[in-house]
C-alpha positions as CSV (number, residue, x, y, z in Angstrom):
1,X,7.5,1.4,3.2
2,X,7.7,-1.7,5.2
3,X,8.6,-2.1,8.8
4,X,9.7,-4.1,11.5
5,X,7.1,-4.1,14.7
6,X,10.1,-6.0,16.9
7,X,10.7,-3.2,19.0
8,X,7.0,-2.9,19.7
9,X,4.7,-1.2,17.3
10,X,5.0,2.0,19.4
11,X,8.4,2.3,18.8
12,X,7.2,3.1,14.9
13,X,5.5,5.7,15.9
14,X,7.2,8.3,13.8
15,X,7.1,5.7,11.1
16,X,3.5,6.6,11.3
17,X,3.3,10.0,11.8
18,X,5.5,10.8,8.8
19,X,3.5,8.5,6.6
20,X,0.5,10.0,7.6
21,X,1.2,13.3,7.5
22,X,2.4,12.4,4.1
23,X,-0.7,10.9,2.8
24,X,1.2,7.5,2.8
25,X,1.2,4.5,4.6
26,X,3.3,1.5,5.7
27,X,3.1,-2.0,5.8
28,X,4.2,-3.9,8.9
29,X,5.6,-7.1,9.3
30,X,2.9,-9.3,11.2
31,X,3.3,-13.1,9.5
32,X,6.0,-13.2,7.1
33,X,6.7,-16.7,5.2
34,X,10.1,-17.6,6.8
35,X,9.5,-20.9,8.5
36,X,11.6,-19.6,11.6
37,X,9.6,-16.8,12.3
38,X,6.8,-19.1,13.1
39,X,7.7,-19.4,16.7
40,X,7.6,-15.8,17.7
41,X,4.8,-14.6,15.4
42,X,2.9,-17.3,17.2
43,X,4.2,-16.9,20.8
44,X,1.4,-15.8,23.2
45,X,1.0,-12.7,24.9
46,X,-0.5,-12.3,28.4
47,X,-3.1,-11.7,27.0
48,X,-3.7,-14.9,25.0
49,X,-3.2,-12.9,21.6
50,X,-0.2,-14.0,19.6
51,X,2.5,-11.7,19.1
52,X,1.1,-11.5,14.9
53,X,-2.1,-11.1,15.8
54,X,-1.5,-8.1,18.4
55,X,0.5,-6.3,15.7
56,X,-2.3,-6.8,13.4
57,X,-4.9,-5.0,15.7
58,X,-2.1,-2.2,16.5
59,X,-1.9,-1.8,12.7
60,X,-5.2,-1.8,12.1
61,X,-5.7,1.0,14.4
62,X,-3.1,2.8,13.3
63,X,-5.1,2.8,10.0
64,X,-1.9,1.3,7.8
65,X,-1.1,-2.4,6.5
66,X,0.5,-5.2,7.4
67,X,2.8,-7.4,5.6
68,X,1.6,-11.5,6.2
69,X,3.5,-14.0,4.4
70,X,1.2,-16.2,1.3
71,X,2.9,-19.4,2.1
72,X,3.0,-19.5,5.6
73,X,-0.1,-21.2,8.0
74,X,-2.3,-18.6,9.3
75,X,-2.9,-20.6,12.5
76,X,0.7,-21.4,13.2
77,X,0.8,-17.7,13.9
78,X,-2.9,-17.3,15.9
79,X,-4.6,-15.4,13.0
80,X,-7.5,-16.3,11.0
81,X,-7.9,-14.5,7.9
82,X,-11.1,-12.6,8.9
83,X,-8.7,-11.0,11.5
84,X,-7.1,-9.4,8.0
85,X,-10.6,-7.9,6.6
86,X,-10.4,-4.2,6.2
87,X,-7.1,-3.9,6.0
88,X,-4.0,-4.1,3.4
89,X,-2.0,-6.7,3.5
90,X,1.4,-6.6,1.5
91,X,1.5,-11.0,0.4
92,X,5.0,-11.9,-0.3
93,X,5.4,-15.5,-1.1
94,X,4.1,-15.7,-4.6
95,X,5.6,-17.4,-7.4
96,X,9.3,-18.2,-6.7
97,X,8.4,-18.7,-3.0
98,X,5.8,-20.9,-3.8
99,X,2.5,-19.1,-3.6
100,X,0.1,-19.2,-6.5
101,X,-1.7,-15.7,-7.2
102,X,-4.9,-17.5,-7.9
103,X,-5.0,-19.4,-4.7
104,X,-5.0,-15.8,-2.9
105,X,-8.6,-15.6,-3.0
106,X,-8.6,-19.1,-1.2
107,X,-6.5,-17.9,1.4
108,X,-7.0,-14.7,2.3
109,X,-10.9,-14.9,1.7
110,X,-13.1,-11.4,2.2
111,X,-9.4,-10.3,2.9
112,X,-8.4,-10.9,-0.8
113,X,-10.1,-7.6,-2.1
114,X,-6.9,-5.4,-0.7
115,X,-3.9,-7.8,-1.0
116,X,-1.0,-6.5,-2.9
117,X,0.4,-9.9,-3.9
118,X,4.2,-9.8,-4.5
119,X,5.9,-12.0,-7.1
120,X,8.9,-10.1,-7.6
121,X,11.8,-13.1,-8.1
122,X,9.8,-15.0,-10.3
123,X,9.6,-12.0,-12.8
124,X,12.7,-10.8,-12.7
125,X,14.0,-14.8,-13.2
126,X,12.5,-13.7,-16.9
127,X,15.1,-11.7,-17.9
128,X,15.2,-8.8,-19.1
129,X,14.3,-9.8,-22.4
130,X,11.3,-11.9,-20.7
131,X,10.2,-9.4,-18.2
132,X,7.0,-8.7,-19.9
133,X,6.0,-11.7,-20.7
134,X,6.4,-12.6,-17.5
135,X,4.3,-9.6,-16.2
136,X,1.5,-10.3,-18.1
137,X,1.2,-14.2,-17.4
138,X,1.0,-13.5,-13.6
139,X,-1.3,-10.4,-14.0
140,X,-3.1,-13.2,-15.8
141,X,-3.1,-15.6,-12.9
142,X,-4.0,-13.1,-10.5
143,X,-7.6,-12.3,-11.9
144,X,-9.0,-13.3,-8.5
């Protein structure tokens, strides 16, 4: 399941508990792609951690994943992506946004090993008379 941290990442807390009592987990929204997100993702905290990159390290002690964005700038939110290693990272973006699964490697880095990419609209564009087709050309691409 993916959540919203914007209440403070404590305020999921029985987000977590039920997912890990569940053997699940969830991915929360740290750096998503949406240009006007950029501002407040990036916005520092006393102290001097952005707001993305403090939800990444409450996350990642948590022991879930965090959503980041594959077309939006790292930096414009104060991360760098060995701040991601470790960790899954859900990586919406991809295909109809813009993102190409075989750049993921180039962005994400050591991350890349445990992205889920996402390239829902651009498969289901297909048809469903193209759906597969569509499937297996970006499984194709994404042989990072």
């Amino acid at each position: 399941m993916t959540v919203s941290p914007y209440l403070g990442v404590g305020a999921l807390t029985p987000a977590f508990e039920r997912a890990d009592a569940a053997g699940k987990g969830l991915f929360v929204l740290a750096a998503t792609s949406n240009p006007e997100a950029a501002p407040l993702q990036g916005a520092l905290l006393r102290d001097g951690r952005s707001v993305a990159r403090a939800v990444v390290d409450e996350v990642r002690a948590r022991g879930h994943g965090v959503v980041i964005g594959a077309t939006g700038a790292l930096v414009a939110v104060g991360l760098d992506r060995d701040d991601l290693i470790g960790m899954p990272i859900l990586a919406p973006g991809h295909g109809a946004q813009g993102a190409r699964l075989v750049d993921a490697r180039a962005r994400f880095g050591d991350a890349a090993d445990l992205v889920l990419a996402s390239a829902s609209r651009s498969i289901l564009r297909a048809g469903p008379d193209g759906l597969s087709d569509a499937i297996a050309a970006h499984a194709a691409e994404a042989q990072w």
